[in-house]
LOKOL-248602 format. One line per field, with one value per residue (C-alpha): x, y, z; residue in one letter; residue number from 1. Coordinates in steps of 0.2 Angstrom, whole numbers, plus 2048, in hexadecimal, padded with zeros to 3 digits. Layout:
% residues N
east (X:...);
north (Y:...);
up (Z:...);
r (A:...);
k (NUM:...);
END
This chain:
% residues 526
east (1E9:1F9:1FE:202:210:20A:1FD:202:1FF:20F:213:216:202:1FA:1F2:1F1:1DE:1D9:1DC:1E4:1EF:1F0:1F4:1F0:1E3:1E9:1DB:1E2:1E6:1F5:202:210:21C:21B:22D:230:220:228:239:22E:226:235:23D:22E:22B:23E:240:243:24E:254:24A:24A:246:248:242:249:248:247:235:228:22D:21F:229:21B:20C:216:219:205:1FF:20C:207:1F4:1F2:203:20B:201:204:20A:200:1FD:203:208:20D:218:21F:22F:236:23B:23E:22D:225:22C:228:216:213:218:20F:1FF:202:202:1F1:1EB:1F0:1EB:1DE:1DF:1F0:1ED:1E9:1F5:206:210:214:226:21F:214:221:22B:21D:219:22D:22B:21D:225:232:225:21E:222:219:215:21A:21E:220:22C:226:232:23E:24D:25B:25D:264:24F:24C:25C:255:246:24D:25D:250:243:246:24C:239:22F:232:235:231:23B:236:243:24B:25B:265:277:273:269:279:277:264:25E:257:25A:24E:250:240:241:234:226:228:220:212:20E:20F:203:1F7:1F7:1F2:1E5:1DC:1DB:1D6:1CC:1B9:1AF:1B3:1C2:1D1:1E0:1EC:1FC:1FB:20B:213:20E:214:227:229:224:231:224:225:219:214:215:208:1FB:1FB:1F8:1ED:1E3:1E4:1DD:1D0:1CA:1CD:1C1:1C4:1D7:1E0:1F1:1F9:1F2:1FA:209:205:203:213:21D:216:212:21B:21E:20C:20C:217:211:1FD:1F4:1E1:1D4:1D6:1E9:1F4:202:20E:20B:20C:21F:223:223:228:238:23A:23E:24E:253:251:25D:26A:26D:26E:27C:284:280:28B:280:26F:27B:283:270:26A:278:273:263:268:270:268:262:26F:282:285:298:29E:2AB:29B:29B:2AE:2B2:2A2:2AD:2BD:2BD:2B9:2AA:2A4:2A7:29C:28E:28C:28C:27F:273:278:273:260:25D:25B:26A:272:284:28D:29D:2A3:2A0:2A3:291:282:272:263:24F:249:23A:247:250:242:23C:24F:24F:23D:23D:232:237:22E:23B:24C:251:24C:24E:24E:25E:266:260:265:279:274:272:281:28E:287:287:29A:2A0:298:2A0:2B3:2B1:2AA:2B8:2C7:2D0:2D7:2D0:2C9:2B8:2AD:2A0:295:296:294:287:278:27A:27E:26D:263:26C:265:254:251:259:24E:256:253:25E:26D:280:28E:293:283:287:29A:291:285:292:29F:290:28B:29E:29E:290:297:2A4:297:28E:280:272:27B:280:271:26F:27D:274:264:274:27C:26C:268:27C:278:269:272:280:276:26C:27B:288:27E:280:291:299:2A8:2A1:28D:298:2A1:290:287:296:294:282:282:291:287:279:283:28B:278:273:267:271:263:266:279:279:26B:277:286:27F:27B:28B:292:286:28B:29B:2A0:295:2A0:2B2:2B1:2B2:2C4:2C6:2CC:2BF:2B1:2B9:2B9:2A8:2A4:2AD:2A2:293:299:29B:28C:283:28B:286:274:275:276:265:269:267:26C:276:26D:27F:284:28B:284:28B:29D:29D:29A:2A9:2AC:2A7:2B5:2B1:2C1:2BA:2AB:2AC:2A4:294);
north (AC9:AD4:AE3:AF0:AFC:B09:B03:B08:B17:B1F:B19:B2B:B2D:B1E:B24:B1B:B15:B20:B16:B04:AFC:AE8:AE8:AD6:AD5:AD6:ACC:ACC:ADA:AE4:AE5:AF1:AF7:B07:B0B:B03:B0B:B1D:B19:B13:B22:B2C:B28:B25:B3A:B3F:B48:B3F:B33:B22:B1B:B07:B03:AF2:AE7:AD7:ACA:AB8:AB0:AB0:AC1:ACD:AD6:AD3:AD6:AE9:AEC:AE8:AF3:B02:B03:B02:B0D:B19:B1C:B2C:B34:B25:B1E:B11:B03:AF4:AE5:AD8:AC6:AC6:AB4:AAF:AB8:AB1:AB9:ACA:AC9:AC2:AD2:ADE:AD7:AD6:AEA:AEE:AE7:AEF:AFF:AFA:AEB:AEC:AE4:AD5:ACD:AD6:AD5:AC6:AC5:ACD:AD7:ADE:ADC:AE8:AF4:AF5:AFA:B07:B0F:B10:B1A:B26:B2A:B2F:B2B:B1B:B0D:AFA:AEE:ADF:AD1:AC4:AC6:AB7:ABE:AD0:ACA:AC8:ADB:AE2:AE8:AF0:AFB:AFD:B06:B0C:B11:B23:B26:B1E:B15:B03:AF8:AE7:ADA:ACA:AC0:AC6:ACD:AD3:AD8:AE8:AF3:B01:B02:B12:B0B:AFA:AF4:AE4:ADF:AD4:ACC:AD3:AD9:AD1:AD8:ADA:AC8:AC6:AD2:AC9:ABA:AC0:ACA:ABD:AAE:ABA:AB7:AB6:AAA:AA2:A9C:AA2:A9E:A99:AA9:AB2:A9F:A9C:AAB:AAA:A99:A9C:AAA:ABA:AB7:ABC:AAF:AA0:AAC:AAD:A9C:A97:AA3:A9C:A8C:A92:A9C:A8D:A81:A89:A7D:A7C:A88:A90:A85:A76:A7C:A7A:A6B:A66:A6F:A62:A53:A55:A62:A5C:A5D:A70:A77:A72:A74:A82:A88:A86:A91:A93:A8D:A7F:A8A:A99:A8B:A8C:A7A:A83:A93:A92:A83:A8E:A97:A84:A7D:A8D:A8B:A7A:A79:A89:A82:A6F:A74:A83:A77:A6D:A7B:A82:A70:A6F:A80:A78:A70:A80:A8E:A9C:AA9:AAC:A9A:A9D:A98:A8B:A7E:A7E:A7B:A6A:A6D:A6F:A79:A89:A92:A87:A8A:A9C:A9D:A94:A9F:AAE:AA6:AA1:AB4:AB9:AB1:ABA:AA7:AAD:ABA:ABD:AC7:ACD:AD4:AC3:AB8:AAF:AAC:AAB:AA4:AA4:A96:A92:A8F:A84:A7A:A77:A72:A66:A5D:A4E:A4D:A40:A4C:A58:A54:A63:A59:A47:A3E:A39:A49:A4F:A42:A46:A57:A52:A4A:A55:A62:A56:A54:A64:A67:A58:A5F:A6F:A6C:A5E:A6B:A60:A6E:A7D:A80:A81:A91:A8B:A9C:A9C:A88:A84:A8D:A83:A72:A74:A79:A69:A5D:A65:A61:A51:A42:A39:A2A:A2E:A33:A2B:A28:A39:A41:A37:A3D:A4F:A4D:A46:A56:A60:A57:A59:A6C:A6E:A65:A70:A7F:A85:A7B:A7F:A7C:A6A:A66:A69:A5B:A4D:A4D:A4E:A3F:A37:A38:A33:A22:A1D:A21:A17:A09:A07:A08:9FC:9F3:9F5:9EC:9F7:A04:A13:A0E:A0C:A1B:A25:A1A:A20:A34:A34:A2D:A39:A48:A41:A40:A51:A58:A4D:A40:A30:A26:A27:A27:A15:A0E:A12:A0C:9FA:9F9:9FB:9EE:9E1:9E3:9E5:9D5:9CA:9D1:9D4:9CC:9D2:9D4:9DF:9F2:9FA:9F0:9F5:A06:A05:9FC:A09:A19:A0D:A0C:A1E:A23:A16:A20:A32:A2A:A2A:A17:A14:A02:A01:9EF:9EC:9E3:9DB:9C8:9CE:9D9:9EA:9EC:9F3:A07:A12:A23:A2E:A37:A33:A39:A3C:A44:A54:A58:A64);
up (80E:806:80D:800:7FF:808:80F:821:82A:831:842:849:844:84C:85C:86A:870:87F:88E:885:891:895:8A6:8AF:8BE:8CD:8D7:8E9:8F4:8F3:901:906:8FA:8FF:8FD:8EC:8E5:8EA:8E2:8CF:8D4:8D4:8C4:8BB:8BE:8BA:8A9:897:891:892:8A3:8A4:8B7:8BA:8CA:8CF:8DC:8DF:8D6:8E2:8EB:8E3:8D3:8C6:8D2:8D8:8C5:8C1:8CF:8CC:8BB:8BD:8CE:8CC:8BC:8B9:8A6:8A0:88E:88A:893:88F:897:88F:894:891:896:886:873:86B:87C:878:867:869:876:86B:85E:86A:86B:85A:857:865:85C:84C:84F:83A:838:841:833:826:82E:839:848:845:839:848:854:848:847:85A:85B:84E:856:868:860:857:86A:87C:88D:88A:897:891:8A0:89B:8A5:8AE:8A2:8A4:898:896:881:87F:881:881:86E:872:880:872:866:871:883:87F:879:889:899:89C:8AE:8AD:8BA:8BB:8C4:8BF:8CC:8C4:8B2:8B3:8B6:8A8:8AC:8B4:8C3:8CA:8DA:8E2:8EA:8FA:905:90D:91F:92B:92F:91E:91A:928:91F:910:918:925:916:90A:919:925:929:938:943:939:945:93E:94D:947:938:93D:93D:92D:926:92F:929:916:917:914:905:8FA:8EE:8FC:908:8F9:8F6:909:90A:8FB:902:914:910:900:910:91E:92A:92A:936:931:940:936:925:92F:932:921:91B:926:921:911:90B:8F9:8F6:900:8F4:8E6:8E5:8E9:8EB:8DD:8CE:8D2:8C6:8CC:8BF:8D0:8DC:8E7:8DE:8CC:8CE:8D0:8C3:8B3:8BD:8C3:8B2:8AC:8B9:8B8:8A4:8A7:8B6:8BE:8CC:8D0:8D3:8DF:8E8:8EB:8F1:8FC:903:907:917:920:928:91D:921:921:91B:91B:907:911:911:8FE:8FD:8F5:8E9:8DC:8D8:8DC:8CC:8CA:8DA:8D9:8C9:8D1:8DF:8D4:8C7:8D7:8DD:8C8:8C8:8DC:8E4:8F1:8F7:8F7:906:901:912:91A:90E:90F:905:90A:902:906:912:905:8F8:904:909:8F9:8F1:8FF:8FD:8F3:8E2:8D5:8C8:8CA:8C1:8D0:8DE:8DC:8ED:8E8:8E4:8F3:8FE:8F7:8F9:90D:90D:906:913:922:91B:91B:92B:932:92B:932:943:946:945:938:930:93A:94D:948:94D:952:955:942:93E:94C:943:932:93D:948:937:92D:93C:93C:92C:929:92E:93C:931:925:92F:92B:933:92F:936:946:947:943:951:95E:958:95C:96D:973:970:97B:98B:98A:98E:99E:9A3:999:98A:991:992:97F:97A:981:971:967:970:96E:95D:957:963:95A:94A:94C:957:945:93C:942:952:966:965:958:95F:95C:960:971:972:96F:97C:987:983:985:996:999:995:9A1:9AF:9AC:9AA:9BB:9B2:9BA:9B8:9A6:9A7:9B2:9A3:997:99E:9A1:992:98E:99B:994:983:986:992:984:976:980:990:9A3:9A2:993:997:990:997:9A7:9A5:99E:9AF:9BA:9B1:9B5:9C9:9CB:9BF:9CE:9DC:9D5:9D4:9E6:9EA:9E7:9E5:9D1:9CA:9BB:9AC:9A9:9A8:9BB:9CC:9CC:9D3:9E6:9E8:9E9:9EE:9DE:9D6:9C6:9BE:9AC:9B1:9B8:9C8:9C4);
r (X:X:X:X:X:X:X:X:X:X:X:X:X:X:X:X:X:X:X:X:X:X:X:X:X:X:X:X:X:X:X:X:X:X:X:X:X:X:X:X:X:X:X:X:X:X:X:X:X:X:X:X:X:X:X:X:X:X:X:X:X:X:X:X:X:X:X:X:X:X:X:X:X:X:X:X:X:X:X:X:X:X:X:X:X:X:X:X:X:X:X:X:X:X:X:X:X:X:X:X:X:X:X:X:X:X:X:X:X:X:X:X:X:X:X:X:X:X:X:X:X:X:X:X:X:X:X:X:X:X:X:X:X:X:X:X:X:X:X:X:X:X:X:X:X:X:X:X:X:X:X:X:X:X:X:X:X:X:X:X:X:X:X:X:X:X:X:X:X:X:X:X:X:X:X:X:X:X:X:X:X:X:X:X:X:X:X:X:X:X:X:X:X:X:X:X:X:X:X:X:X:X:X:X:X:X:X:X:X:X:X:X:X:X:X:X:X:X:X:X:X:X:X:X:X:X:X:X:X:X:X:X:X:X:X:X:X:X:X:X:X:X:X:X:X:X:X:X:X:X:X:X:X:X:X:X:X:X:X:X:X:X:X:X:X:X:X:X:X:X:X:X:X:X:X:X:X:X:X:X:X:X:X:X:X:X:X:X:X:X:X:X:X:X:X:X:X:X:X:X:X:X:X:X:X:X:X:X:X:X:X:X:X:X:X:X:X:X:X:X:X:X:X:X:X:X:X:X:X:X:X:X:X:X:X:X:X:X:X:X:X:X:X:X:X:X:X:X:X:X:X:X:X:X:X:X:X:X:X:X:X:X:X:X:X:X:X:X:X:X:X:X:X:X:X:X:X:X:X:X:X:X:X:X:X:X:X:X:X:X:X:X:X:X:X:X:X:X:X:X:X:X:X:X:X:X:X:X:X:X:X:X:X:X:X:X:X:X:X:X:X:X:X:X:X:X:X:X:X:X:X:X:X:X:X:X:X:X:X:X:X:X:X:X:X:X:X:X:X:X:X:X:X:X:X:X:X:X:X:X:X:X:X:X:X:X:X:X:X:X:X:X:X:X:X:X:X:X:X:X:X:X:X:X:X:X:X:X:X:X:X:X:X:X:X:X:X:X:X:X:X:X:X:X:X:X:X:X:X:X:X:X:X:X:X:X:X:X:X:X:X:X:X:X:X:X);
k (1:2:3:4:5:6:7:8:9:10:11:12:13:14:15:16:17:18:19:20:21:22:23:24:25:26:27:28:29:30:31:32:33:34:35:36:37:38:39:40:41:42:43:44:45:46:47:48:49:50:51:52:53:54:55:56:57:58:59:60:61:62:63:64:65:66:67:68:69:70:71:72:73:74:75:76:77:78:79:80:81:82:83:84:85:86:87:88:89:90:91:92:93:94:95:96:97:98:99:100:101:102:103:104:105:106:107:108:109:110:111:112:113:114:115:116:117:118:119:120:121:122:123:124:125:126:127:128:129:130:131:132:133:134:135:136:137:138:139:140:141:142:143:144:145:146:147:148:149:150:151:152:153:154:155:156:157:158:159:160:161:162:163:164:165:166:167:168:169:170:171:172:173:174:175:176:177:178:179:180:181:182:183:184:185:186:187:188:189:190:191:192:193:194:195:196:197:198:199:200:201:202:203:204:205:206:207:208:209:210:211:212:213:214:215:216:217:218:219:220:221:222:223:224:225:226:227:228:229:230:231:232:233:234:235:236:237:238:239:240:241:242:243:244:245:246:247:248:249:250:251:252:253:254:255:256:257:258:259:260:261:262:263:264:265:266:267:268:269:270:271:272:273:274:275:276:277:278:279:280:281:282:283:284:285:286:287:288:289:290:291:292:293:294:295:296:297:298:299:300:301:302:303:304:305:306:307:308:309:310:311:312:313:314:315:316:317:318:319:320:321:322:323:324:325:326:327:328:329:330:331:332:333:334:335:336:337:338:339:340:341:342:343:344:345:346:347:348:349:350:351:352:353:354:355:356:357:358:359:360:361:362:363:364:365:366:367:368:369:370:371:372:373:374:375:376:377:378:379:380:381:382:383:384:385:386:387:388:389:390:391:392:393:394:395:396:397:398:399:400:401:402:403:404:405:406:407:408:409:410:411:412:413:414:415:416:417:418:419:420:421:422:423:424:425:426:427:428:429:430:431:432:433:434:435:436:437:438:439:440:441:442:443:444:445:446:447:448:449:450:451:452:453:454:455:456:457:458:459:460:461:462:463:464:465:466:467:468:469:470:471:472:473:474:475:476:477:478:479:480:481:482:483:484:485:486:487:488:489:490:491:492:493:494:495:496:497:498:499:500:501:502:503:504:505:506:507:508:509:510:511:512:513:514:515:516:517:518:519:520:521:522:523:524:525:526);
END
């Protein structure tokens, strides 16, 4: 059908329908907010004019659920509204051809789509008090020319991910996570029934962050899975956390799943920047907070790395601190940058297994005081968090040197913290035992520091198993007479006298050398 010249109503006399708005459901229950509600509320009741609020925040942390419930409980005097998805061009103009039919259900089959698009625009600057929410939207160029001809005539609510581009908007909010006991109110709410076990809740909701998107979906899952406790989701999330992240409960789309929703804003930083994706997988392996931009150095040069962190800071998945000089970034993000999924172009196994490295690297550098005496109160955090989550199976030569750096600083403390270096001591021995062999100079030297630190914590019994160890392997390899097998002979007698004589045996090719008074030169007294 042709449209004739003329044919068209004025905009300025098409009336809105009584009541039309698209607003989507909102099927589980709302929580918190109450301070970001106030502050929409407050500008939305200011006087006239150009008023674009705009919410922002990393994917997952609750912006288009606050603008949905805003807009249908709280945006009083406010008609119509209309909600738009505004990731992309098309999207903006398929919504605001969506609009104009709603208007004028009539011209859906007399005009295009950007010939609706055109007459939704011309009708938004014909009236006042209406409210258009633009949707998750990724580049502020896609609706940079609606609120250029419109947003003196109504209001606008902008949700995205976006962090540093809203600066000539009225009012900019960044949304964070919920607070505690709200995250646990989201998830005992959705989960609760009589009798249901939800021990491990409060658990549940620290480690996924409180955020908002990640409680839902365990909360889906428990209350779909009646038998499964949040402790056991827990559980789950450590051994299979691949799976975790990306499926959720029946009738929840993967798209909302952890695993997905977060893929558009990868897929976008690493087509601007590669180097971006690296530095965030990198980041993976530290603790969450205050990770100091030193253990990025090396990345790449410094412009580079400087553009990265301000494009990771850009699309909310960290947070830059200015007056430290550190970043931080969400542990959720973390976990899921460093779980392997050969779907993902993001999170090959063997990106992430260079990501691991190039951090266990810098750690390594800084902790050895090659170029700096390390400070430790700042380094240790992001050490213990990369050793957590590394696999003790995968652990290098350079995890090793790490882990024995690591072990040393802690015998240098009072005596609880002693006691700490020896599972550091520990884990670099198996290391380098696997790596190189019993025989092998450094598997010897961290045989020697491990039973170091258990005489020094008073677990002789350990120290003088270690040390013949050492004795055997090392009279097969060098002889009795070589220097360091008789050192390693002399820490094995006094280890032997601080057991208190009990008379222990050597496994050696040869008895136990005679007792001796136990002055034990290189190991401090306790």
């Amino acid at each position: 059908m042709q449209l004739q010249p003329g044919g068209l109503r004025p905009a300025a006399e098409v009336p809105a329908p009584a009541g039309l708005h698209n607003l989507p459901l909102r099927p589980g229950p709302f929580i918190g907010r109450s301070g970001e509600l106030d502050r929409l509320d407050a500008v939305s009741r200011g006087p006239g004019g150009v008023v674009v609020q705009a919410l922002h925040g990393l994917g997952g942390v609750g912006k288009s659920t606050l603008a949905s419930y805003w807009a249908a409980t709280r945006a009083d005097g406010f008609a119509p509204i209309w909600w738009i998805t505004a990731d992309s061009p098309s999207a903006v103009q398929h919504g605001l051809a969506a609009f104009a039919v709603a208007l004028e259900a009539e011209l859906s089959v007399l005009l295009s789509p950007p010939a609706l698009a055109e007459r939704a625009l011309q009708w938004l600057t014909c009236h006042t008090d209406w409210l258009i929410v633009l949707d998750n939207v990724i580049d502020p160029a896609d609706v940079a020319p609606v609120l250029a001809r419109t947003a003196s005539h109504g209001r606008f609510l902008i949700t995205s991910r976006l962090a540093t581009t809203w600066q000539h908007v009225t009012t900019v909010l960044r949304l964070d996570v919920l607070a505690e006991d709200e995250a646990l109110d989201l998830l005992t709410r959705t989960v609760a029934a009589p009798g249901r076990d939800l021990d491990g809740a409060a658990d549940l909701c620290a480690r996924l962050g409180h955020l908002p998107l990640a409680v839902e979906q365990a909360a889906a899952y428990l209350a779909q899975n009646p038998l499964l406790t949040p402790r056991a989701y827990l559980d789950l999330m450590d051994r299979y956390p691949a799976g975790m992240y990306a499926h959720g409960a029946v009738g929840i789309e993967d798209r909302r799943t952890l695993a997905r929703v977060w893929r558009p804003t990868l897929d976008r930083i690493a087509g601007s920047l590669p180097t971006a994706a690296d530095v965030l997988r990198v980041l993976a392996w530290y603790a969450p907070d205050r990770i100091p931009v030193t253990l990025l150095e090396g990345l790449a040069d410094p412009p580079a790395l400087s553009h990265a962190i301000g494009l990771l800071t850009a699309y909310s998945m960290v947070t830059a601190d200015a007056s430290t000089g550190t970043v931080s970034i969400h542990r959720l993000v973390q976990a899921l940058a460093r779980t392997p999924d050969p779907d993902d172009p993001h999170r090959t196994p063997e990106l992430i297994a260079q990501a691991r490295d190039r951090a266990t690297a810098h750690l390594r550098d800084l902790t050895s005081g090659q170029s700096a005496e390390p400070d430790w109160s700042v380094l240790l955090p992001h050490v213990e968090a990369l050793l957590d989550h590394a696999p003790a199976h995968t652990d290098t030569a350079t995890t090793a040197e790490l882990l024995e750096l690591t072990g040393l600083f802690f015998t240098g403390l009072n005596w609880s913290e002693i006691r700490r270096s020896v599972g550091f001591f520990r884990r670099a021995l198996a290391t380098l035992e696997r790596l190189f062999g019993p025989g092998h100079p450094a598997t010897l030297t961290a045989r020697d520091r491990l039973a170091d630190a258990y005489v020094r914590t008073r677990d002789t019994e350990q120290a003088v198993s270690l040390w013949e160890d050492a004795l055997a392997t090392l009279e097969r390899l060098l002889g009795p007479g070589h220097p360091t097998t008789l050192t390693t002979r002399e820490h094995l007698a006094d280890a032997q006298c601080r057991a208190g004589g009990t008379g222990a045996r050597s496994r050696a090719s040869r008895p136990s050398p005679p007792w001796r008074a136990c002055s034990a030169p290189t190991v401090p007294a306790l």
